[in-house]
C-alpha positions as CSV (number, residue, x, y, z in Angstrom):
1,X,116.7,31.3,127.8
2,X,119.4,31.5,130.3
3,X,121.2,34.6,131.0
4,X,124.6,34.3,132.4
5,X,127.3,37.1,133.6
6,X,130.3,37.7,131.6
7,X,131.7,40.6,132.6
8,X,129.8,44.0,131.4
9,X,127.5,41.5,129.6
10,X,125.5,38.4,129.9
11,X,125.5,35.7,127.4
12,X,122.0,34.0,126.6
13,X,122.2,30.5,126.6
14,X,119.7,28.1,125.3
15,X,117.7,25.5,127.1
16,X,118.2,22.5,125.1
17,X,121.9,23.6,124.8
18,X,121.6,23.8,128.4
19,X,120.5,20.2,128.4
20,X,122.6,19.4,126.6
21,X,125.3,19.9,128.5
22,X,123.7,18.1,131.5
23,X,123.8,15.1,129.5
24,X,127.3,15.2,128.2
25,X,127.8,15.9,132.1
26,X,125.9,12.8,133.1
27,X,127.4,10.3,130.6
28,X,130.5,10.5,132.8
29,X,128.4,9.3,135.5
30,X,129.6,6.0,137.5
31,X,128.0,6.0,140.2
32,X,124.6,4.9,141.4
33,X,124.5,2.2,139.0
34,X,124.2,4.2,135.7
35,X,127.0,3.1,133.5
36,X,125.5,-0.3,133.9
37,X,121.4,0.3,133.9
38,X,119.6,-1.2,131.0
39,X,117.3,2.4,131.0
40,X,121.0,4.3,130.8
41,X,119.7,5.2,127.0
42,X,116.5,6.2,128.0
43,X,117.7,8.2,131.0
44,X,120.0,10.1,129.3
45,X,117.8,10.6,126.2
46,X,115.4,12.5,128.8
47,X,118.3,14.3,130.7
48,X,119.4,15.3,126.9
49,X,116.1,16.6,125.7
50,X,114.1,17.7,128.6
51,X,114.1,21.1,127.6
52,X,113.6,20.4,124.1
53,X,110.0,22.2,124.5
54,X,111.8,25.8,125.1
55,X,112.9,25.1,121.2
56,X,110.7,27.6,119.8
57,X,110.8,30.2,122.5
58,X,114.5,30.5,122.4
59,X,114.6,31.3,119.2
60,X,114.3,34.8,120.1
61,X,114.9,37.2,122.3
62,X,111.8,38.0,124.5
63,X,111.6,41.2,126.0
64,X,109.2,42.5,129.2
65,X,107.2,44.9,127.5
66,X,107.6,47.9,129.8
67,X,111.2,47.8,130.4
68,X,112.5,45.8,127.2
69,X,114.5,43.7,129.5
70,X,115.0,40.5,127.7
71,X,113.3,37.9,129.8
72,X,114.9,34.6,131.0
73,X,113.4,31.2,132.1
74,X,112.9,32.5,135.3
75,X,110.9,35.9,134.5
76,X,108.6,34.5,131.2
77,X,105.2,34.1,132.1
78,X,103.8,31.1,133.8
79,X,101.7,30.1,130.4
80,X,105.3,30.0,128.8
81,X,106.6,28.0,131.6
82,X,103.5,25.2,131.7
83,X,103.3,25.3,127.8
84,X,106.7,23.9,127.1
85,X,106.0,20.5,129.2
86,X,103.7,19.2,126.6
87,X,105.5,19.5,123.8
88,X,109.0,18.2,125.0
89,X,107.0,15.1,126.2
90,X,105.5,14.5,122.6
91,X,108.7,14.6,121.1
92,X,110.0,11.8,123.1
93,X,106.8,9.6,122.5
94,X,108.6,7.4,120.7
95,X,110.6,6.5,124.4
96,X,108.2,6.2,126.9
97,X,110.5,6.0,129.5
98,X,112.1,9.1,128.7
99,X,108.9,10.8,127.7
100,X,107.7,9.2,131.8
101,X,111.1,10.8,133.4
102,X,110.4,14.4,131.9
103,X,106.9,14.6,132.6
104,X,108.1,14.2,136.2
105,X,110.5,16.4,136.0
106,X,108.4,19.4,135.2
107,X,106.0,18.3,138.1
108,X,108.9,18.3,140.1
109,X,110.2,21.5,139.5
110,X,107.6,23.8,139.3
111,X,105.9,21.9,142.8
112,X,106.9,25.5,144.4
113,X,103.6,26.4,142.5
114,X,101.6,23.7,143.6
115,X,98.8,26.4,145.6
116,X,98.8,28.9,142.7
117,X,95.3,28.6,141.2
118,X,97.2,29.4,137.6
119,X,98.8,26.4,138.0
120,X,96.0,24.4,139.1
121,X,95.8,22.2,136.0
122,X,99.3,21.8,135.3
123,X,100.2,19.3,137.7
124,X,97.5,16.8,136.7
125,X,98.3,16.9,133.4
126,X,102.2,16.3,134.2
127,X,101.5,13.3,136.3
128,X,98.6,11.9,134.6
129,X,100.9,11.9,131.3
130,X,104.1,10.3,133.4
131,X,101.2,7.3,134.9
132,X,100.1,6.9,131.5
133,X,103.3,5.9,130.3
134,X,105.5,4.5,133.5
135,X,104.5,3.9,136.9
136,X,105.6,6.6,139.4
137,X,107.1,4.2,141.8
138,X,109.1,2.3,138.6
139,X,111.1,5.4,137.5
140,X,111.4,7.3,140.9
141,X,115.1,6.2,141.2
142,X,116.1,7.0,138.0
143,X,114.9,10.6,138.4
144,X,117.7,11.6,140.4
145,X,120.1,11.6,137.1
146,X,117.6,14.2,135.1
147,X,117.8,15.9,138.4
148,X,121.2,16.1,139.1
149,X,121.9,16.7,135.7
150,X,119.9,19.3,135.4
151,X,121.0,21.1,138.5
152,X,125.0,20.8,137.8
153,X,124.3,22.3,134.0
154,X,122.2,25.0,135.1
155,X,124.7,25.8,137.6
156,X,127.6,26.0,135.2
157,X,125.5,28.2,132.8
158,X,123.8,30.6,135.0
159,X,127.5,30.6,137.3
160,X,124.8,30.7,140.4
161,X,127.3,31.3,143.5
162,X,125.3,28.8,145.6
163,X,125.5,25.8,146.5
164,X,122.4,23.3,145.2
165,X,121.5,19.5,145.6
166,X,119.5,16.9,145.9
167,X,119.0,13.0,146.5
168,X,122.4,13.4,148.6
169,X,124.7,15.5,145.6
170,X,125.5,18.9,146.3
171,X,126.5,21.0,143.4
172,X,128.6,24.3,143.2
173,X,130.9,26.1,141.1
174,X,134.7,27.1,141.7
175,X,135.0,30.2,139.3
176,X,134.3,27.3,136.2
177,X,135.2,24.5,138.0
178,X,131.9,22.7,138.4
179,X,132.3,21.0,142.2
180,X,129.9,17.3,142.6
181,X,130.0,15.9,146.0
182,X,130.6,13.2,146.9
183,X,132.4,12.7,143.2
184,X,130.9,10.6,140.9
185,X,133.1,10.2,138.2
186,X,135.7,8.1,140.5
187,X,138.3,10.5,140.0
188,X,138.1,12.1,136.5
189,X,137.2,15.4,135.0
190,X,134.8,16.2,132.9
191,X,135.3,19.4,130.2
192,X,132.7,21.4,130.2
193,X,131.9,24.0,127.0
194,X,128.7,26.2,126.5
195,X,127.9,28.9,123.9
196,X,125.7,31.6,123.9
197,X,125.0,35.1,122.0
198,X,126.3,38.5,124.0
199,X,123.1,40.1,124.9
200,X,125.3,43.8,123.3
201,X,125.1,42.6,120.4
202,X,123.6,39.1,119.7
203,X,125.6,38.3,116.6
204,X,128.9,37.6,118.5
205,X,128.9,34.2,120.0
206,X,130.7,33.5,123.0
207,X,131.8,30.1,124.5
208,X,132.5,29.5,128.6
209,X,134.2,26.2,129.4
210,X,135.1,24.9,132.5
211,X,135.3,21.3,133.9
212,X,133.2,19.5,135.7
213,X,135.1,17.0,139.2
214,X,133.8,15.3,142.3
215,X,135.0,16.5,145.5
216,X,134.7,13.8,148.9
């Protein structure tokens, strides 16, 4: 779950609609030879359903237990965070190359916990389930669009006031303008539309949009 600001409030997002948005982000894409790759399916199958795992633990609200604080992706526990990976690379068996880009992904992001004897196992199993499927070296520069995707959604729904980036992209947000530079969309903008529940009361849905442009 992602919890973003909105005014008193936050809304709670979803992952996969999170990732979902990154893909409808990254289908705008023309740069770095996307629009014309033969893996542009594949890649943006994985960008669309990298989080797919966090399915069943977004269907709820989960709270800490001392404080009832509803928990994010962030503050859930580390056998949350590690458990998900499996399962969102299963369901994308059928597209090995998607399956290969995800299970890289989760290595990737979590490598902050590389020296954290919990996570000990973890990043084995991620990379010996990516080799099993696509050479490291093969899909390395295809990463960069689950990457980049990832980053510009997650700062659109979490409205982090920071400036991210990676592979030479940064990423910020202008009030709900979501900034890209250098642009890679050749001039055009993107409209950008999330929903989530208000965490005051969770039956009233609430929907941010925004657009997404490039900036030199």
């Amino acid at each position: 779950m992602i919890l973003r600001p909105n005014g008193p409030t936050r809304v709670a997002i979803t992952q996969p609609d999170h990732a979902a948005l990154a893909a409808h982000i990254m289908r705008s894409w023309r740069a770095d030879g996307l629009p014309s790759s033969p893996r542009r399916d594949a890649i943006l199958l994985a960008v669309a359903e990298h989080d797919n795992g966090w399915r069943e633990i977004d269907a709820q609200f989960l709270r800490d237990p001392a404080t009832g604080a509803v928990l994010d992706f962030m503050t859930v526990s580390g056998d949350i965070k590690r458990g998900v990976w499996p399962r969102a690379i299963e369901r994308l068996s059928a597209t090995p190359y998607a399956a290969a880009l995800v299970a890289h992904h989760a290595a990737h992001v979590y490598s902050r916990y590389r020296s954290d004897p919990e996570w000990a196992d973890f990043f084995p199993m991620m990379e010996a389930m990516r080799d099993r499927l696509v050479p490291q070296q093969q899909l390395l520069p295809d990463y960069l669009f689950l990457r980049i995707g990832d980053l510009a959604s997650l700062t659109f729904c979490t409205a982090a006031n920071m400036q991210v980036g990676e592979f030479g992209y940064m990423v910020r947000l202008d009030g709900d303008d979501l900034i890209i530079t250098p642009d890679p969309f050749e001039g055009s903008e993107v409209p950008l539309q999330i929903s989530g529940r208000d965490l005051r009361d969770p039956d009233t849905i609430v929907t941010i949009t925004g657009v997404a442009r490039g900036s030199r």
